[in-house]
Phi, psi and omega in degrees: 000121153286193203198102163269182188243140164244123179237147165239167212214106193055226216244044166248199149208154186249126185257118168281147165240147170269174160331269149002293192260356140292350181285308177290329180270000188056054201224137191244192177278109223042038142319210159211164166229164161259115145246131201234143182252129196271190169298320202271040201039011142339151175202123206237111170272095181304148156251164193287115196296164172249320173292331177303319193305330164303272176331296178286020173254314189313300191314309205267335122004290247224338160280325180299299161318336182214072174283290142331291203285326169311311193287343155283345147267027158256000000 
């Protein structure tokens, strides 16, 4: 387990990666990451895919069009 900073910056805040976890995550300086949230409250940061990155423009594509009918099935 690392241990990181959270700093802020104008009216955001920023989760610092050290060295050691952009190397794992393979993610540079201005890159993108996934951070995902589980059910057992967990938050898991990924780096970033290009096929997923496919997939969720399809996924949202595809939600956006069955707009209606998602919302009557909710």
């Amino acid at each position: 387990m690392l241990k990181t900073c959270i700093l802020k910056v104008g009216s955001s805040a920023v989760v610092t990666l050290s060295a050691e976890m952009r190397e794992a995550l393979v993610a540079c300086e201005g890159g993108a990451v996934y951070v995902v949230g589980g059910d057992d409250g967990c938050w898991k940061i990924m780096p970033q895919n290009p096929e997923l990155d496919v997939a969720l423009a399809a996924a949202y594509l595809v939600m956006d069009e069955n707009y209606n009918m998602l919302q009557a099935l909710a």
